[in-house]
C-alpha positions as CSV (number, residue, x, y, z in Angstrom):
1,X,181.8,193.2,49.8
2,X,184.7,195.8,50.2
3,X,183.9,199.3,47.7
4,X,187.2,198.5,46.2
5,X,186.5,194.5,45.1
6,X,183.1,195.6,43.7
7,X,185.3,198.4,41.2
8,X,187.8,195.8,40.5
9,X,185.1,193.2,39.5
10,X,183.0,195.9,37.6
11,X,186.1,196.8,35.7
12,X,187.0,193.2,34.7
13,X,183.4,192.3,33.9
14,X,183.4,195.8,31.6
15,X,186.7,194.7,29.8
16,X,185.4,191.2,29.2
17,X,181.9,192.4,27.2
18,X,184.0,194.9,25.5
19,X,186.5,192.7,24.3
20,X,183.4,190.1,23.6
21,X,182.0,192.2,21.0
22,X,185.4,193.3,19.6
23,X,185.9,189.4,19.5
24,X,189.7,190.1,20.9
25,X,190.3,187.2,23.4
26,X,193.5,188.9,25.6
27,X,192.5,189.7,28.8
28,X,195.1,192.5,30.4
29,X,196.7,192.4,33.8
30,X,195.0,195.3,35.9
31,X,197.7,197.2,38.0
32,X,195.5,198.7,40.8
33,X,197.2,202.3,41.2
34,X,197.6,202.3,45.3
35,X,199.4,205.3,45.6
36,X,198.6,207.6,48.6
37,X,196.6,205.1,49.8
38,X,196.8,203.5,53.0
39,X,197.8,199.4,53.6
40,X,194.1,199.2,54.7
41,X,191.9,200.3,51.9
42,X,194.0,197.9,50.0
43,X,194.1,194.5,52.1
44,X,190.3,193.6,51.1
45,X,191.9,193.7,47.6
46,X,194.9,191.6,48.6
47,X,192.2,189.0,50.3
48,X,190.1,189.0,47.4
49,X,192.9,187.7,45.5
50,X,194.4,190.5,43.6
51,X,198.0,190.5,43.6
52,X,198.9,193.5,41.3
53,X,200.1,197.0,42.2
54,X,201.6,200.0,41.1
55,X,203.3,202.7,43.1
56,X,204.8,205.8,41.8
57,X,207.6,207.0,44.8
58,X,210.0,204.7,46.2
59,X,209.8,205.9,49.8
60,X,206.4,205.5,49.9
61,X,206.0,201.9,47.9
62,X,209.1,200.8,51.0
63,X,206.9,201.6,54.1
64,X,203.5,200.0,52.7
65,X,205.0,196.9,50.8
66,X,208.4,195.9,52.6
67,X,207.1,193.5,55.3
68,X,203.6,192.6,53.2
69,X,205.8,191.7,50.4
70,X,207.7,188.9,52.9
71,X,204.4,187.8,54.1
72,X,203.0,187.3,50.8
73,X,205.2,186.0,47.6
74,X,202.3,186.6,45.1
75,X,202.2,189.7,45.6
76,X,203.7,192.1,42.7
77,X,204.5,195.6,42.8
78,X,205.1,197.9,39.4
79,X,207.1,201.1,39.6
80,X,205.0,203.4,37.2
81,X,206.1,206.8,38.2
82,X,209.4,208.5,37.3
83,X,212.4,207.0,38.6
84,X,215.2,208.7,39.7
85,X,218.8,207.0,39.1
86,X,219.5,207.4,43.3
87,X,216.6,205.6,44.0
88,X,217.6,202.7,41.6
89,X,218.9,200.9,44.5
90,X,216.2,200.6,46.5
91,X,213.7,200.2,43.4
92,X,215.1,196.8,42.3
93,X,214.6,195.6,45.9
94,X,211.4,195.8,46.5
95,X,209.9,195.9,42.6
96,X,208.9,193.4,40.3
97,X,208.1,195.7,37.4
98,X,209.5,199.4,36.2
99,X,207.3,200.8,34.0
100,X,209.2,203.9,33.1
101,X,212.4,203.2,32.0
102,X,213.7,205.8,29.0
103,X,217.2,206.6,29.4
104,X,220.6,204.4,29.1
105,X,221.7,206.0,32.1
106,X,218.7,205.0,34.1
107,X,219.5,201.6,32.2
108,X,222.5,201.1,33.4
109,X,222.0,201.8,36.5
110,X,219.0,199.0,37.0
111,X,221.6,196.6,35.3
112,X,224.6,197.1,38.1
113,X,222.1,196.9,40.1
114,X,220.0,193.7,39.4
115,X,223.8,192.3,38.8
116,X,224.4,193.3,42.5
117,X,221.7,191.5,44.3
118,X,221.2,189.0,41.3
119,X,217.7,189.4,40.5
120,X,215.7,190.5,37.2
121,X,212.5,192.3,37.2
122,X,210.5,193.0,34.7
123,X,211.0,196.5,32.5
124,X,209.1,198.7,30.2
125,X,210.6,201.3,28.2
126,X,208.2,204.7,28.6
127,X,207.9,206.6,25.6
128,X,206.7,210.2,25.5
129,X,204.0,209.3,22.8
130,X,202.6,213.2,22.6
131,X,206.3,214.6,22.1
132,X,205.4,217.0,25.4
133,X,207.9,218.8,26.6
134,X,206.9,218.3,31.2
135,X,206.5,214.4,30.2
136,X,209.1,211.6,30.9
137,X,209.4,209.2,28.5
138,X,211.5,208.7,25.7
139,X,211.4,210.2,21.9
140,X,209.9,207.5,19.7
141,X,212.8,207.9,17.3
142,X,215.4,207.4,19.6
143,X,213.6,204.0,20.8
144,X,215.6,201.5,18.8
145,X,218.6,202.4,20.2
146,X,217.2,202.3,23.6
147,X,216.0,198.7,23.1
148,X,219.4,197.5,21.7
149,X,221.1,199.5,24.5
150,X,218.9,197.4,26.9
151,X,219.6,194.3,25.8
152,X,223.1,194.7,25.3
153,X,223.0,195.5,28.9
154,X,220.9,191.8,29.5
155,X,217.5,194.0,31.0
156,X,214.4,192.0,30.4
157,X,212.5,194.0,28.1
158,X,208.9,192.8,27.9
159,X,207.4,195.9,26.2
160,X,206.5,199.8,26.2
161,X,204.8,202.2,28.3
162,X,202.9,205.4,27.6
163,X,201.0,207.9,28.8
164,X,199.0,210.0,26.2
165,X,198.4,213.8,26.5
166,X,195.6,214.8,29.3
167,X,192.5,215.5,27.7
168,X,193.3,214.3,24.2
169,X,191.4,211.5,22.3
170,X,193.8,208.4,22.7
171,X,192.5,206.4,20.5
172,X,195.0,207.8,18.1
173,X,198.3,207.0,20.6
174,X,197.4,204.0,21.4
175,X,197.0,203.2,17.5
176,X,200.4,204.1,17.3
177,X,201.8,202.6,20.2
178,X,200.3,199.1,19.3
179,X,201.9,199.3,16.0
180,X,205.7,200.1,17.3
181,X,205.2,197.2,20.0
182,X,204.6,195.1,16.9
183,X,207.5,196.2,15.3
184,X,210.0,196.0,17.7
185,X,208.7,192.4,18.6
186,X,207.5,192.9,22.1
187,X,204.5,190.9,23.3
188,X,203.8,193.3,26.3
189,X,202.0,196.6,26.7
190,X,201.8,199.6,29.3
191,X,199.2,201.8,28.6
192,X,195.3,202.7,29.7
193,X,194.5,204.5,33.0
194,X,190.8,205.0,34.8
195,X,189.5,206.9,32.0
196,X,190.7,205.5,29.1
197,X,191.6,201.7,29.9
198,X,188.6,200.2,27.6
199,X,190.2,202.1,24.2
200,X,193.6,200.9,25.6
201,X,193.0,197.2,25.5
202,X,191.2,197.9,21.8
203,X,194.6,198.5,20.8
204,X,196.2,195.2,22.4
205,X,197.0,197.1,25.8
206,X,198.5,193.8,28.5
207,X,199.0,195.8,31.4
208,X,196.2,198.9,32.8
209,X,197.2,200.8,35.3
210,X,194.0,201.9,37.0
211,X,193.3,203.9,40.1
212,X,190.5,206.1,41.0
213,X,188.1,203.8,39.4
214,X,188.8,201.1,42.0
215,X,190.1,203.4,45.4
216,X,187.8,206.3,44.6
217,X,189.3,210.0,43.9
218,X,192.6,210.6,45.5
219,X,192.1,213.1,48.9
């Protein structure tokens, strides 16, 4: 058995007994976090059956996934990096998911877009949870407006997306992110990475986005 299928099961195996004793029965998607990696330390995932991936620069996500995408149909690919408005175009091609949506502008843009080329992916508005001035991400107060902004422009919003401040407890974002899910009605949830993906789905995470713990450190 490939490294990388023996970290993915470990990691599903260590969010089913966790969520066992919490007695919480959702089970979150895992987005394996292939960036910089090459197409063949991921196949034996593909082959195994995993289908999910997230990729955080267009250029690169177009030379790994373009023709691997045609082959297979199951497979999905999640934009979870920043994503500049000229790389829009290409985005909506070749992604099923964008994590990181937090402007109108970058809004709009996907819209004309998936109106273009008729097709609708998937979107998750990012929200700079820890207020930090380097981070992407979107002011929570500002987020209502965002979402009716979004939906006036007919995006699929399924939910939001964070990323709390490096070497903070989380617990405390995610809280806080679970609870403005809730109110703004979404059923979805973005948030949880390699070392903090067990408090994530505590606090009703969907979607982890974990890489190092299944590809091993990044060179």
């Amino acid at each position: 058995m490939h490294y990388t299928v023996k970290n993915l099961l470990d990691i599903e195996n260590d969010i089913k007994i966790y969520l066992n004793k919490l007695n919480i029965k959702n089970i979150p998607k895992i987005v394996a976090v292939s960036k910089t990696f090459k197409i063949d330390e991921i196949m034996p995932l593909i082959q195994h059956g995993h289908f999910d991936y997230g990729e955080n620069k267009v250029q690169e996500a177009m030379e790994k996934w373009t023709e691997l995408k045609k082959k297979n149909s199951k497979i999905k690919l999640h934009m979870i990096g920043r994503l500049q408005t000229n790389k829009v175009k290409f985005a909506v091609q070749l992604f099923d998911y964008i994590h990181s949506v937090d402007s109108t502008k970058l809004a709009k843009k996907i819209a004309d877009e998936q109106n273009r080329i008729k097709k609708k992916i998937k979107i998750f508005l990012q929200i700079n949870i820890g207020d930090e001035n380097q981070k992407s991400g979107i002011n929570k107060n500002a987020i209502e407006e965002l979402v009716s902004y979004c939906k006036k422009m007919n995006l699929d919003i399924i939910g939001l997306m964070c990323i709390p401040p490096l070497n903070t407890d989380s617990e405390k974002y995610f809280e806080e992110m679970k609870k403005l899910n809730r109110f703004l009605g979404f059923s979805e949830l973005s948030m949880g990475m390699s070392s903090d993906f067990l408090l994530a789905v505590k606090y009703s995470s969907t979607y982890v986005r974990v890489g190092s713990k299944i590809f091993g450190k990044r060179s």
